[in-house]
SEDOLUM-656004 format. One record per residue (C-alpha): residue in three letters; x, y, z. Coordinates in steps of 0.2 Angstrom, whole numbers, plus 5000, padded with zeros to 4 digits. Layout:
ALAXYZ...
% end
This chain:
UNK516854875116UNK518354965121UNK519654855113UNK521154975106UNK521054865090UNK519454845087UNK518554995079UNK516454975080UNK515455045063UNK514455185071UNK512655195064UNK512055375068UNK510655365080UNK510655205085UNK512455145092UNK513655035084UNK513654875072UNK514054725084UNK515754675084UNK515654525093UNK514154425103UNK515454405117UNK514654515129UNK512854465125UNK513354275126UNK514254305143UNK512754395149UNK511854245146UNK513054145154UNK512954255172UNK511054245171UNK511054055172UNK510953995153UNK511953855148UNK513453835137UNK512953955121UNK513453995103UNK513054125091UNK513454125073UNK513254265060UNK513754435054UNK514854525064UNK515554725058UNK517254815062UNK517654975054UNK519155005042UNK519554775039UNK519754745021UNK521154655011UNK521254495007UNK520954385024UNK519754555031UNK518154615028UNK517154745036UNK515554615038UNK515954455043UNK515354295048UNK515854245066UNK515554065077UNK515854115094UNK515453965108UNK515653945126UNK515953815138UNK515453785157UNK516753725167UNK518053705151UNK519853765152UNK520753835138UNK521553665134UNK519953585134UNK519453705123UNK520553685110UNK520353505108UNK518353545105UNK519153665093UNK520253545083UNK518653415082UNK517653555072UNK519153605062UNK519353415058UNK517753395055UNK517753535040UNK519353495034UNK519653325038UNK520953265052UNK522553335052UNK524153335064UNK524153485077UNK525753565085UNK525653675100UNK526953825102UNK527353975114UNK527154145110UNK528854175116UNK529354045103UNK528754155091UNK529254325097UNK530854295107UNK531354475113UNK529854525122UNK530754675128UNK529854775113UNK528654915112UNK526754835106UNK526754895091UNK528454805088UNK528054665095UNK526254625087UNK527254665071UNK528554525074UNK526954395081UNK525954435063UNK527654395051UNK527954255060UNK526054165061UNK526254195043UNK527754085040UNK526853935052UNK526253805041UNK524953665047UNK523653695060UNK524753775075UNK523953835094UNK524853975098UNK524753975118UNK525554075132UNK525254255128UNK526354385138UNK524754465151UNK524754615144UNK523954535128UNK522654435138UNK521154545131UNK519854435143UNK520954285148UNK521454245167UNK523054215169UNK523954045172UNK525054015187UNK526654085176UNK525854245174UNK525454225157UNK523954225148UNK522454085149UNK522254125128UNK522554025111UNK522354045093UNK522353935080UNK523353985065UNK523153845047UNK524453875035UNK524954075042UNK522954125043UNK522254145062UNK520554035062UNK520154065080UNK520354145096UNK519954115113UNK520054125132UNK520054025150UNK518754195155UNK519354305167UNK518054285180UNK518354465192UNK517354595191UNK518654715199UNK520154665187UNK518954705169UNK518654835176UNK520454895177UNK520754805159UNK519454915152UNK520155055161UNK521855025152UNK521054985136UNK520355175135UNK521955235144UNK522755145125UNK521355235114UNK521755385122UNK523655395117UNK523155315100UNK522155465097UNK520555345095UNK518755395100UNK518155345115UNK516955235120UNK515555205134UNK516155055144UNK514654915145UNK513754945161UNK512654795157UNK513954685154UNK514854745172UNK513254735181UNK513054555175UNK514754515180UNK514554575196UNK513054435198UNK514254305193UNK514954245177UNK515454035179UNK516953975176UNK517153955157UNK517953955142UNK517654035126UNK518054065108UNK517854145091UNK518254065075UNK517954145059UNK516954055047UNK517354125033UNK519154105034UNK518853925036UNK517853905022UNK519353995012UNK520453845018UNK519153715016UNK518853774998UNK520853784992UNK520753964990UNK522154134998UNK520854265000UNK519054295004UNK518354354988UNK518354174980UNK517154124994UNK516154285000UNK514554334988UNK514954514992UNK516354615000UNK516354805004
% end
């Protein structure tokens, strides 16, 4: 994955601890499957505190022929389901982060303080393009993404797929171009994932929601140690 924030656990000889089923599930997708989900332990290097862990346990689904808004309400019906119904607001990231005239660093900053002062269970919609990781873009220019943030903790996050070969191409292109000033490592793009792409991925939506943060909220507790049998 070449994600500038994301950082794989290498295993010496064999390649790297998954991060996320999303390219797997999306190659599935292209080859004809139907909507898919994948739930279980998911790695990333150098996450621990008291909402992070280095293993993790990640629900990740996707939908044929759903929009990001369609997605959400499929979202808020499991959330319900877990924690029992609740009211939902919907605000803008610009809402949130007004001058978005900022470096990134400045602005992701800003984003974090103030998911942490949202109470309730909040969708955060209408990213700026720039963060639409694997998102299309809406008409405004801004990015087909959500998350969903209970009480100041981001549960989930997830896209209307960008569906053109050409433009992930050019995102992953960027994303190394960001590692390469960050001084991080580089990494191999996914051949396999672009070759499957270029077959055709369906119109979709998907998302990843983190199980053991909602289990943390579910159980009335601030951190994941009162809920994981082992951390590291």
């Amino acid at each position: 994955m070449t994600d500038p924030d994301v950082e794989g656990i290498n295993v010496p000889g064999y390649g790297y601890l998954q991060t996320s089923p999303e390219y797997f599930l999306k190659r599935l997708l292209a080859a004809g499957f139907p909507d898919c989900y994948q739930m279980g332990p998911n790695f990333r290097a150098d996450e621990q505190g008291r909402l992070h862990n280095q293993e993790f346990t990640l629900l990740e689904w996707y939908r044929r022929g759903f929009n990001h808004h369609q997605l959400m309400g499929e979202v808020r019906e499991l959330v319900d389901a877990v924690l029992g119904p609740a009211e939902y607001r919907t605000v803008e990231y610009g809402e949130l982060v007004r001058d978005l005239d900022r470096p990134r660093a400045e602005l992701d900053l800003a984003f974090a303080e103030a998911c942490e002062r949202l109470s309730g269970r909040v969708f955060v919609t209408a990213y700026p393009s720039d963060q639409a990781a694997l998102a299309r873009l809406n008409e405004d220019g801004s990015a087909a993404r959500f998350e969903l943030i209970i009480d100041g903790v981001e549960i989930a996050n997830g896209y209307w797929e960008l569906l053109d070969p050409d433009e992930h191409r050019a995102r992953f292109d960027a994303d190394l171009a960001v590692r390469a000033t960050r001084g991080l490592a580089d990494r191999d793009v996914d051949e396999a994932f672009l070759a499957a792409l270029d077959v055709g991925l369906p119109s979709c939506s998907g998302v990843a929601l983190g199980v053991d943060r909602l289990v943390m909220i579910a159980c009335g507790v601030s951190a994941l140690d009162d809920v994981m049998s082992f951390r590291n």
